[in-house]
N, CA, C and O atoms as a DFTB+ gen file, in Angstrom:
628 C
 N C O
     1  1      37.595     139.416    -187.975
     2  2      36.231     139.450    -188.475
     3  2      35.666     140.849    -188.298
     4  3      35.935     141.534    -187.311
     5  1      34.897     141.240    -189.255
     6  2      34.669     142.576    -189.109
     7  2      32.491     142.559    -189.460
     8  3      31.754     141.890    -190.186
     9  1      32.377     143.173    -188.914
    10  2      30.171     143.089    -189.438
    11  2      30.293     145.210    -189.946
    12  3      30.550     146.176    -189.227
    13  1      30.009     145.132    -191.252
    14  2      30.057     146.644    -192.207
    15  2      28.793     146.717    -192.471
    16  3      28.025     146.049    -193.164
    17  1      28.658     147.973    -191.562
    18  2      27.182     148.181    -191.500
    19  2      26.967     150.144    -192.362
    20  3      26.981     151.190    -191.712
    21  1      26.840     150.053    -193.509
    22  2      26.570     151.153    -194.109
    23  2      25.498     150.817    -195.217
    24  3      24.984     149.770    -195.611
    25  1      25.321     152.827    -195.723
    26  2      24.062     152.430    -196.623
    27  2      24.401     151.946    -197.667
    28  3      25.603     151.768    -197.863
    29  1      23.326     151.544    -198.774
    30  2      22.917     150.978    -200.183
    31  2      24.101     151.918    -201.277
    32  3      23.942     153.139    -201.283
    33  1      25.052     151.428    -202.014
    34  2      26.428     151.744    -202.449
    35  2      27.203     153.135    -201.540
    36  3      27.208     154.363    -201.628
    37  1      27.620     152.416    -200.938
    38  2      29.037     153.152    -200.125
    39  2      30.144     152.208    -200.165
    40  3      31.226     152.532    -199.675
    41  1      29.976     151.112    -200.686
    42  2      31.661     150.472    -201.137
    43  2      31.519     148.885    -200.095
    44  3      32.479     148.165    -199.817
    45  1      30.152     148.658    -199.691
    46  2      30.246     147.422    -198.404
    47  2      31.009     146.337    -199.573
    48  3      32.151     145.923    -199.371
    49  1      30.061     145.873    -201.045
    50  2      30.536     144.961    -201.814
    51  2      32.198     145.176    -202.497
    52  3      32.906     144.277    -202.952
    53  1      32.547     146.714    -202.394
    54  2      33.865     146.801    -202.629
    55  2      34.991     145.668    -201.896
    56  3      35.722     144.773    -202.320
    57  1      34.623     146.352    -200.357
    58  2      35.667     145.373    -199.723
    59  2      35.801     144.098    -199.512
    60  3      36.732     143.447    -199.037
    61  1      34.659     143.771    -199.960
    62  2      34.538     141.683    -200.467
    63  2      35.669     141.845    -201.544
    64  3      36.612     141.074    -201.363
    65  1      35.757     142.532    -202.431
    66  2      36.500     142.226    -203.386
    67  2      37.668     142.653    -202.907
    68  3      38.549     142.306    -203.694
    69  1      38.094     143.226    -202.017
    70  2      39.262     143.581    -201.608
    71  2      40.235     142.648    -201.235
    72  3      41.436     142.515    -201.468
    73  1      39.065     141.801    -200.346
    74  2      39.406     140.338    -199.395
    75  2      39.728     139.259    -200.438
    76  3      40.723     138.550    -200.284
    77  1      38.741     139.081    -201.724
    78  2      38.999     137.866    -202.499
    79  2      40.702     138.794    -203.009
    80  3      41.676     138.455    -202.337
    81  1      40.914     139.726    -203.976
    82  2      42.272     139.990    -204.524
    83  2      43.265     139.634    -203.405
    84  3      44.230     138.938    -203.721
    85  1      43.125     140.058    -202.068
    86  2      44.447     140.066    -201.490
    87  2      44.777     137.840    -201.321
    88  3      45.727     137.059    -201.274
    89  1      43.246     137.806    -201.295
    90  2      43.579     136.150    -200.916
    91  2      44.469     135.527    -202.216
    92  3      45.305     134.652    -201.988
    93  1      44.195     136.132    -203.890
    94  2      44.276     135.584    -204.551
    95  2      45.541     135.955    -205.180
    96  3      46.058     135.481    -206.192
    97  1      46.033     137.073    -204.247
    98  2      47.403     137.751    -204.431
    99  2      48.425     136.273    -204.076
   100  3      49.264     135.596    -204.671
   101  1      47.684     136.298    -202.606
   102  2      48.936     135.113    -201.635
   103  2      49.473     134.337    -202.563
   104  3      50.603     134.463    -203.035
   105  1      48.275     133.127    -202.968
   106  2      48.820     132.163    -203.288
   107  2      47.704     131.331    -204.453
   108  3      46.708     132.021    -204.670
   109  1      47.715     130.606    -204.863
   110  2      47.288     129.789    -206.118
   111  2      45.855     128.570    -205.506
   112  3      45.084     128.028    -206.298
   113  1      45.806     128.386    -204.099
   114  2      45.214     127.732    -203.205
   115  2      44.337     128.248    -202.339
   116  3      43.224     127.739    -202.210
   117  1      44.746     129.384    -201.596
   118  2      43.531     129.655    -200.609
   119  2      42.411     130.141    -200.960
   120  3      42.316     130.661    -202.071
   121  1      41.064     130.066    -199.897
   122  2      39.331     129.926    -200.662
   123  2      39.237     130.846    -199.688
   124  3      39.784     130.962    -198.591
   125  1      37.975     131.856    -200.635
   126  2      37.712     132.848    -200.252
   127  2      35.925     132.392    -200.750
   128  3      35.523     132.076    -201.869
   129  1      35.208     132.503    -199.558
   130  2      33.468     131.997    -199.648
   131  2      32.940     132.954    -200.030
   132  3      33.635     133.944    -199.799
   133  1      32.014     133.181    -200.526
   134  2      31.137     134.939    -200.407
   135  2      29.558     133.822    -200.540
   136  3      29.189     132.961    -201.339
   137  1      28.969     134.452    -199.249
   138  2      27.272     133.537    -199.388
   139  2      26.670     134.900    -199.360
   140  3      26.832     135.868    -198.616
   141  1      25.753     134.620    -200.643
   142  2      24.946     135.667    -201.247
   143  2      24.104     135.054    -200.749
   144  3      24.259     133.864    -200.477
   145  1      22.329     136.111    -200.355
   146  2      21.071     135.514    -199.442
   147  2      20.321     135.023    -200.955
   148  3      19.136     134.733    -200.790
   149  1      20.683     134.921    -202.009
   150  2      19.744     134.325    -203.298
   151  2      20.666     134.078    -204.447
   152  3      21.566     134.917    -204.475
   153  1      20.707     133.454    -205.121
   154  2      20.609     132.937    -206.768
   155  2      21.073     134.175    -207.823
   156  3      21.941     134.291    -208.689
   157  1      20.174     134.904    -207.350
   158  2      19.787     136.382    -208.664
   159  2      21.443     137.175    -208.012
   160  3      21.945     137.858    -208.904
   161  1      22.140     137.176    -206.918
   162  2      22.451     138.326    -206.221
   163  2      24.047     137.456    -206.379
   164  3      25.122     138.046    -206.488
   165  1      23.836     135.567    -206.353
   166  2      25.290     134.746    -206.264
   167  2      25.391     134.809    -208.027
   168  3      26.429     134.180    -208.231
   169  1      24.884     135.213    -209.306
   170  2      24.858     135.473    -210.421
   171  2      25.745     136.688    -210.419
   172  3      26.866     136.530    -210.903
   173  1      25.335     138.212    -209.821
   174  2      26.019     139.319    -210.593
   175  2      27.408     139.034    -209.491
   176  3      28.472     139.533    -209.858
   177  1      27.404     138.459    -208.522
   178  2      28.773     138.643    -207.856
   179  2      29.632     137.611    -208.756
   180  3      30.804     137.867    -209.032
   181  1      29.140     136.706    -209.095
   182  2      30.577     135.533    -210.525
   183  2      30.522     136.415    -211.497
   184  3      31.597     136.597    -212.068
   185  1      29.211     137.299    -212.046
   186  2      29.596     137.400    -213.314
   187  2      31.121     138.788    -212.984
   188  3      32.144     138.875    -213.664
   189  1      30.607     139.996    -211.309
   190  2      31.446     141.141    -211.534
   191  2      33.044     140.200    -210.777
   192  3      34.115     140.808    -210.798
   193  1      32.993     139.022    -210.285
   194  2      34.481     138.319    -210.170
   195  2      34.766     137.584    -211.788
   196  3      35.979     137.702    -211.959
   197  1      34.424     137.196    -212.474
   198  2      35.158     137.163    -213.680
   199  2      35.844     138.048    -214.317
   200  3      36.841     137.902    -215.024
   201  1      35.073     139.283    -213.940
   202  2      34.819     140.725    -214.636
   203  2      36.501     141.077    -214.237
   204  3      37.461     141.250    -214.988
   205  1      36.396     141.101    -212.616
   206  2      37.922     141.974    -212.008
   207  2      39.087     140.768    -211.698
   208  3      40.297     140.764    -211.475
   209  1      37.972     139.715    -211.818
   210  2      39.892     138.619    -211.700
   211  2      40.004     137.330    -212.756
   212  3      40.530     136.231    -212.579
   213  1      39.448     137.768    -213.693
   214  2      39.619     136.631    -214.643
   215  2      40.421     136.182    -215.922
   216  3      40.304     135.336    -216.809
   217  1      41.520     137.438    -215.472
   218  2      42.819     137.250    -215.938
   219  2      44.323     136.899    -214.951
   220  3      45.541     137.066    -214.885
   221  1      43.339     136.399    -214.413
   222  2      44.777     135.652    -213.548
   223  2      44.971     134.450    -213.779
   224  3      44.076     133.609    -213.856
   225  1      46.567     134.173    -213.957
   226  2      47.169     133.574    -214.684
   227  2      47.601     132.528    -213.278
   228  3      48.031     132.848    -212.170
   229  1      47.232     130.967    -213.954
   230  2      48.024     130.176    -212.856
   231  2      48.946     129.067    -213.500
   232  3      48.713     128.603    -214.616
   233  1      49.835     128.743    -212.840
   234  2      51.232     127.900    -213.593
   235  2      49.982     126.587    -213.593
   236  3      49.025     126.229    -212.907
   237  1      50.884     126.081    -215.135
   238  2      50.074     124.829    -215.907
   239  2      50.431     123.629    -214.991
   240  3      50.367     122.608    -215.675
   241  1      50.674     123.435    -214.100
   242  2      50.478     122.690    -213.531
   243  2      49.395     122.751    -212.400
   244  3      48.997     121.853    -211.658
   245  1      49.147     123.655    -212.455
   246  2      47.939     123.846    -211.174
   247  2      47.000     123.756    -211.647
   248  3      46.693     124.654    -212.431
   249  1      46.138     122.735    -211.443
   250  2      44.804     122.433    -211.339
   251  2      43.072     123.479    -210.516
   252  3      41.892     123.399    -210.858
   253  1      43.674     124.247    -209.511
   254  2      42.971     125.704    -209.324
   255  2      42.457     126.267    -210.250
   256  3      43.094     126.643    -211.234
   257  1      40.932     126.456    -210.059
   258  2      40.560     127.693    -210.959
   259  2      40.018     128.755    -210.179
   260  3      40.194     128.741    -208.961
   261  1      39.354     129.710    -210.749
   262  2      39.053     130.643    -209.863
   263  2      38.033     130.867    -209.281
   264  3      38.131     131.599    -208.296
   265  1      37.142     130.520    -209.522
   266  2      35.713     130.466    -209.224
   267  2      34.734     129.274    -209.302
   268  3      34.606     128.650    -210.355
   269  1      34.098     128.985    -208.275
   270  2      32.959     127.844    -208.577
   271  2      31.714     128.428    -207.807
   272  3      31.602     129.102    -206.782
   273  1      30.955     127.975    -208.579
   274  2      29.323     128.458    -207.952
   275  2      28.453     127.472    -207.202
   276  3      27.938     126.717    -208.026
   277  1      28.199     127.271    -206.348
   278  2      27.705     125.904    -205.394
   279  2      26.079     126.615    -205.238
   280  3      25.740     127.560    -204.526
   281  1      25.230     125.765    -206.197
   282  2      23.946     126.606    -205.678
   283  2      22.932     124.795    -205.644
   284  3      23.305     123.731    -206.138
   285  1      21.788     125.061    -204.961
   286  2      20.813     124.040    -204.618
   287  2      20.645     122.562    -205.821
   288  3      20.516     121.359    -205.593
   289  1      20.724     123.380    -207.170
   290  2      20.190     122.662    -207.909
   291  2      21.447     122.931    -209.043
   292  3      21.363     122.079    -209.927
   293  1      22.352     123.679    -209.222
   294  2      23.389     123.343    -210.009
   295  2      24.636     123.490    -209.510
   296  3      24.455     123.974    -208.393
   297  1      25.666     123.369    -209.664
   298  2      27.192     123.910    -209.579
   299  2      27.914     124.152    -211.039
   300  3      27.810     123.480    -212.065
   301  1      28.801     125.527    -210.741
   302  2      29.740     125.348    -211.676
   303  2      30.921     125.393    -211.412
   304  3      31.143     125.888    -210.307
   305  1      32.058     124.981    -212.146
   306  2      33.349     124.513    -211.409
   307  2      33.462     123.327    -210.225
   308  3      32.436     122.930    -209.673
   309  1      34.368     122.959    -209.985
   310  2      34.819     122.275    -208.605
   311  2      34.507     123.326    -207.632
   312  3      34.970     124.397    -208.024
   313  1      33.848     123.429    -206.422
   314  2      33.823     123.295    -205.289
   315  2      34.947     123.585    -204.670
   316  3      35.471     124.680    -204.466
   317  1      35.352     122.285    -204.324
   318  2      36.757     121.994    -204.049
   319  2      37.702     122.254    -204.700
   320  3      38.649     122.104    -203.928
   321  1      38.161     122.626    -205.871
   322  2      38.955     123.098    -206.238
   323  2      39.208     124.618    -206.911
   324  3      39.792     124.811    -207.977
   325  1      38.720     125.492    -206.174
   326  2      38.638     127.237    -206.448
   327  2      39.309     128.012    -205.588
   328  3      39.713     127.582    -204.508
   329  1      39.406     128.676    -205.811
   330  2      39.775     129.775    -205.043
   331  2      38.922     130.703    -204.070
   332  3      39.203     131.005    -202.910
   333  1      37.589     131.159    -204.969
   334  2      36.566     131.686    -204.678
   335  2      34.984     130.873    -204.695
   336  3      34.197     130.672    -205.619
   337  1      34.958     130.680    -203.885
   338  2      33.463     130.250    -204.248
   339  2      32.187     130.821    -203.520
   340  3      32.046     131.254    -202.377
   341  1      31.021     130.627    -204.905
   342  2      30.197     131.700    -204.488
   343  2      28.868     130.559    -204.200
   344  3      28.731     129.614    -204.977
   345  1      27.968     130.735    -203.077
   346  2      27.155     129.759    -202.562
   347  2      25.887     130.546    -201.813
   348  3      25.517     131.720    -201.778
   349  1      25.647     129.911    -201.518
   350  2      24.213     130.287    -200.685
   351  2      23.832     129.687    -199.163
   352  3      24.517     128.796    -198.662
   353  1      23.243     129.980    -198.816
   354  2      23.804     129.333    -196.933
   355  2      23.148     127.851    -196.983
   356  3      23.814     127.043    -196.335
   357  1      21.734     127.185    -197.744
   358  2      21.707     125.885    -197.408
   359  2      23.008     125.280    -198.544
   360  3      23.353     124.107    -198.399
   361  1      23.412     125.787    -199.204
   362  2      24.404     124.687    -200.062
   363  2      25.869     125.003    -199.477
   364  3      26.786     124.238    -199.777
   365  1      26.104     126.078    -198.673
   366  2      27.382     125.916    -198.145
   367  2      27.201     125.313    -196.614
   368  3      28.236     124.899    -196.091
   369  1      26.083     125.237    -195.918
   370  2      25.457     124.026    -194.718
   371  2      26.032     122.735    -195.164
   372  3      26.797     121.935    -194.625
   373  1      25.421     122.775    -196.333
   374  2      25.205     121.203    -196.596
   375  2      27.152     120.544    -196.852
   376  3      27.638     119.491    -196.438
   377  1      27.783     121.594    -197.617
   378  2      28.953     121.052    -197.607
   379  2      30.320     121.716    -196.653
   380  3      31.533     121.672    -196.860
   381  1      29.616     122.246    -195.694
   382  2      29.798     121.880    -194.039
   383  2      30.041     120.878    -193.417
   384  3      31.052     120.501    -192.826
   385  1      28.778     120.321    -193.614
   386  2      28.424     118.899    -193.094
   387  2      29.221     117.700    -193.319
   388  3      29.245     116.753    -192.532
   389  1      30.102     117.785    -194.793
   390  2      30.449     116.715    -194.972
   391  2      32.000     116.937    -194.341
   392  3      32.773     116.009    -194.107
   393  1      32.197     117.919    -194.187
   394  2      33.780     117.688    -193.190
   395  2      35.053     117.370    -193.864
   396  3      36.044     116.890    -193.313
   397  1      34.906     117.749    -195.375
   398  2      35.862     117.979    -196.034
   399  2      37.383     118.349    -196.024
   400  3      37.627     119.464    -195.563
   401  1      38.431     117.617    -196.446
   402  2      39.624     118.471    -196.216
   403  2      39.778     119.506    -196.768
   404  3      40.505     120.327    -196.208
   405  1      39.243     119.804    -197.881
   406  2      38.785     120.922    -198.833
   407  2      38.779     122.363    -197.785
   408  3      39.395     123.419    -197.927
   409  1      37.728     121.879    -196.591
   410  2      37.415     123.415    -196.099
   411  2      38.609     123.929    -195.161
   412  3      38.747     125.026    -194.619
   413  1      39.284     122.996    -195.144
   414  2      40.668     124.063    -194.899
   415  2      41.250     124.768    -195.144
   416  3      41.980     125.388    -194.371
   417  1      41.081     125.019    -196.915
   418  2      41.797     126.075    -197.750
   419  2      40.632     127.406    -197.364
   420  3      40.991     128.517    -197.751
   421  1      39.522     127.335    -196.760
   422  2      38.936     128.441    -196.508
   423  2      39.758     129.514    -195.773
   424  3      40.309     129.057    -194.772
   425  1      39.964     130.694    -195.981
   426  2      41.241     131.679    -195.093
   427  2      39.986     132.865    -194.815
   428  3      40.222     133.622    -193.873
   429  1      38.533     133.108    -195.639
   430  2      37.687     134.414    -195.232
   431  2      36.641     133.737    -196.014
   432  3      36.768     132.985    -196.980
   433  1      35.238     134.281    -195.213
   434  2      33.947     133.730    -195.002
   435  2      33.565     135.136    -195.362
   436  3      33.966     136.044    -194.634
   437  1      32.665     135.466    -196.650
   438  2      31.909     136.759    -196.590
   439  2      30.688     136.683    -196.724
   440  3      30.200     136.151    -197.721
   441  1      29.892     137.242    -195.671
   442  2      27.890     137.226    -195.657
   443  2      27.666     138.058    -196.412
   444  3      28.288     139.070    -196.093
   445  1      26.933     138.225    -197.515
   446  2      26.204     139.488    -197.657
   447  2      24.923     139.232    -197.614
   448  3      24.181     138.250    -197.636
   449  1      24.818     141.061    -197.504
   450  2      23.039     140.847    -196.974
   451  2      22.965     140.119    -195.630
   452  3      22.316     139.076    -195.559
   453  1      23.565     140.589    -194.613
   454  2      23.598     139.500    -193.480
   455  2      21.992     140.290    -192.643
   456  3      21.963     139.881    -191.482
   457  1      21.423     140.729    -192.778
   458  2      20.337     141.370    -192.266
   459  2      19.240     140.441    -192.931
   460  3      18.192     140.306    -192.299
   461  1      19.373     139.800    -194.120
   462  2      18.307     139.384    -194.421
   463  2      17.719     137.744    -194.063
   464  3      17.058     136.935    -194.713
   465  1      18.466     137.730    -192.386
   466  2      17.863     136.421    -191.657
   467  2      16.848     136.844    -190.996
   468  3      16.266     136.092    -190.214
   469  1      16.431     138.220    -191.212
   470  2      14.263     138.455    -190.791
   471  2      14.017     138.210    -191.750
   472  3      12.869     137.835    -191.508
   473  1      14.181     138.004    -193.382
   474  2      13.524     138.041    -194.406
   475  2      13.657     136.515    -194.876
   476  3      13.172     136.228    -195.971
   477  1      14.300     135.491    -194.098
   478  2      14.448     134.138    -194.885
   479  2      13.454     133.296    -193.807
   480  3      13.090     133.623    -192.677
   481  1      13.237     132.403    -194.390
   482  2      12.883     131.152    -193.661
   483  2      13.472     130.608    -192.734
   484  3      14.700     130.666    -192.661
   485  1      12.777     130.007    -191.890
   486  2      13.810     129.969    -190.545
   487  2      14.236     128.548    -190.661
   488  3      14.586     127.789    -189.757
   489  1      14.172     128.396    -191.545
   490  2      15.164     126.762    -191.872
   491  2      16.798     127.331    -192.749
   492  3      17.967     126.951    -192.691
   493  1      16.211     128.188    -193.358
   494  2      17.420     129.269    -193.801
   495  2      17.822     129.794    -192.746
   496  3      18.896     129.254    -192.479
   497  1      17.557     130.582    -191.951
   498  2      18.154     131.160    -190.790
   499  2      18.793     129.746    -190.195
   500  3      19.984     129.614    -189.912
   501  1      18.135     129.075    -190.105
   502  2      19.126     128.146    -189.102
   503  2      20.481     127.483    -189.821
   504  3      21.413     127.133    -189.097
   505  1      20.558     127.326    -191.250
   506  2      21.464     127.375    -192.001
   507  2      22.158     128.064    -192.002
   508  3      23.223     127.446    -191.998
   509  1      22.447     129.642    -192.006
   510  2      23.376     130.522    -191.656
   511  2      23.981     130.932    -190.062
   512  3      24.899     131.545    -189.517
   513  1      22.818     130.162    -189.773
   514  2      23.223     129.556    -188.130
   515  2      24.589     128.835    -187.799
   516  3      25.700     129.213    -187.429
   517  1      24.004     127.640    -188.097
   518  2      24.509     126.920    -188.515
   519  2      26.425     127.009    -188.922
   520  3      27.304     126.482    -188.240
   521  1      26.622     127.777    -190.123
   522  2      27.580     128.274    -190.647
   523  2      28.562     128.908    -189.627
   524  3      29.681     128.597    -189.218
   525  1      27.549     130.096    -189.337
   526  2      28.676     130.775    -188.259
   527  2      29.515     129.988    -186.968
   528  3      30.639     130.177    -186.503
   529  1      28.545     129.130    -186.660
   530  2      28.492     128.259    -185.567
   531  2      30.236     127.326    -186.027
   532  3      31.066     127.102    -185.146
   533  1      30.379     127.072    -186.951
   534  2      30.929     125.855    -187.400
   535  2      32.334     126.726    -188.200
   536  3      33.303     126.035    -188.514
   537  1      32.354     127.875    -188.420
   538  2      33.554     128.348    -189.435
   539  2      34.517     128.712    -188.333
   540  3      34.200     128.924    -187.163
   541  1      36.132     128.777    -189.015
   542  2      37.121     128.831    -188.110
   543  2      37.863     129.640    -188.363
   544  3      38.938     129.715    -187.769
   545  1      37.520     130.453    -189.284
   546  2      37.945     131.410    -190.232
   547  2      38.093     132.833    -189.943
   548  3      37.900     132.950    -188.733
   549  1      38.301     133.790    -190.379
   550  2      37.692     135.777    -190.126
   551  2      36.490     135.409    -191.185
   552  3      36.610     134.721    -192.199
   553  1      35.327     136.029    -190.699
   554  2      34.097     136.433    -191.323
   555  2      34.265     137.806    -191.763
   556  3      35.255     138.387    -191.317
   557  1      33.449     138.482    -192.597
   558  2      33.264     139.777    -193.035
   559  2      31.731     139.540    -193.568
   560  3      31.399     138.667    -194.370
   561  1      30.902     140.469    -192.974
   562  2      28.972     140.391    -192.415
   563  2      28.871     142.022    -193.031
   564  3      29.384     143.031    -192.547
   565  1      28.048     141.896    -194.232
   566  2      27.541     143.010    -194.821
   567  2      26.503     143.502    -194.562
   568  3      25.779     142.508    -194.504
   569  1      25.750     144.533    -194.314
   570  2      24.441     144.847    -193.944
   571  2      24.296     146.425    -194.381
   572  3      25.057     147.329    -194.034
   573  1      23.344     146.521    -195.074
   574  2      22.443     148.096    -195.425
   575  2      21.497     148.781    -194.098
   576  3      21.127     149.907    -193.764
   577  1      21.392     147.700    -193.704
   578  2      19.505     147.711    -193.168
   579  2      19.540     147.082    -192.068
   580  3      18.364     146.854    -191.785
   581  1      20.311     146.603    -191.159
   582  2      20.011     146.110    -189.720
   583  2      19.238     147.091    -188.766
   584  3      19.766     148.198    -188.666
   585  1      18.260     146.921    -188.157
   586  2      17.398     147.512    -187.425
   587  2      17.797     147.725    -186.220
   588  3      17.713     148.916    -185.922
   589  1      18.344     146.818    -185.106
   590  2      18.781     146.814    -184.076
   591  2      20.232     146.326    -184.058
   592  3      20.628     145.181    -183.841
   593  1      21.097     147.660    -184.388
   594  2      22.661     146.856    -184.800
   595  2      23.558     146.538    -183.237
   596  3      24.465     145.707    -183.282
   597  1      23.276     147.165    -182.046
   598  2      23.419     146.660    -181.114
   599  2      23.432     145.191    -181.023
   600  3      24.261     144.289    -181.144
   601  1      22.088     145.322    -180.742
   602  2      21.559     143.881    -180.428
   603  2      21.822     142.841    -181.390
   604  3      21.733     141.683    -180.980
   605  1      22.163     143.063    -182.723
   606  2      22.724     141.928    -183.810
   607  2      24.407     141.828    -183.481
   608  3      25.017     140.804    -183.789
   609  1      24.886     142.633    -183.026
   610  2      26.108     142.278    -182.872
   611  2      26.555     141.596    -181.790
   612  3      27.505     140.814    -181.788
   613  1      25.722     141.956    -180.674
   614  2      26.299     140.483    -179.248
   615  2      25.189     139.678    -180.122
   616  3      25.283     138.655    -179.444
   617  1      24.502     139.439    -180.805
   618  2      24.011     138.153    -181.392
   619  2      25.125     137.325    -182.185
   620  3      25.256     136.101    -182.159
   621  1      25.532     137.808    -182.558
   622  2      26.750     137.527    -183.830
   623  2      27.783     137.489    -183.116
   624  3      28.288     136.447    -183.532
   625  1      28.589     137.943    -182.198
   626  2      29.578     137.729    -181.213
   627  2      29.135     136.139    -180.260
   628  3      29.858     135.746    -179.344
């Protein structure tokens, strides 16, 4: 698990994509999460993963696709059956909760915007709470703007 703490484009969203290709190198199965802190922000990350992996080719028998979007009030794709999926912290809480065999294929958990639990609701904060609390995975925690990066990191440890 790694927390990448640099400024506003120096490559932090690069190496998310680094993490989904190498996952999607392995194998036809393993899930790679990315929880965007909004809607507007889990939009340009499907539209720039269609963009760089949406010519990958999987044998016709595999039922895998590559992407699903898990948001409050819609989904697209299976969930459960992606590779990548892109969510938001109460809709990846919520299917937490249900204890899925599904979340086993999880192999990397990526926060972005992980600084912006001063800027959410603290029912949101406790949702990404929550998350960390419960994943079994390597995390990778993006941040521009942490104020006290000390002190967020034995928080996060």
């Amino acid at each position: 698990s790694a927390l990448i703490y640099a400024p506003t484009s120096s490559g932090k969203t690069f190496i998310s994509y680094y993490a989904m290709e190498q996952s999607l190198r392995q194998n036809n199965s393993d899930m790679v999460v990315f929880i965007a802190p909004n809607k507007a922000l889990a939009n340009q990350i499907v539209a720039e993963i269609y963009t760089r992996f949406g010519s990958k080719k999987y044998p016709n028998h595999c039922t895998t696709q590559l992407f699903s979007m898990l948001m409050p009030d819609y989904t697209i794709n299976d969930p459960t059956n992606c590779q990548i999926l892109v969510t938001v912290p109460y809709s990846f809480k919520n299917a937490l909760s249900r204890r899925s065999l599904w979340l086993k294929k999880i192999k990397y958990i990526i926060i972005d915007e992980i600084q912006t639990l001063d800027d959410i609701s603290e029912l949101e904060t406790l949702d990404l709470e929550k998350i960390l609390h419960v994943i079994q995975c390597p995390m990778l925690a993006l941040s521009a703007t942490i104020g006290n990066l000390d002190k967020f990191y034995d928080w996060l440890n």
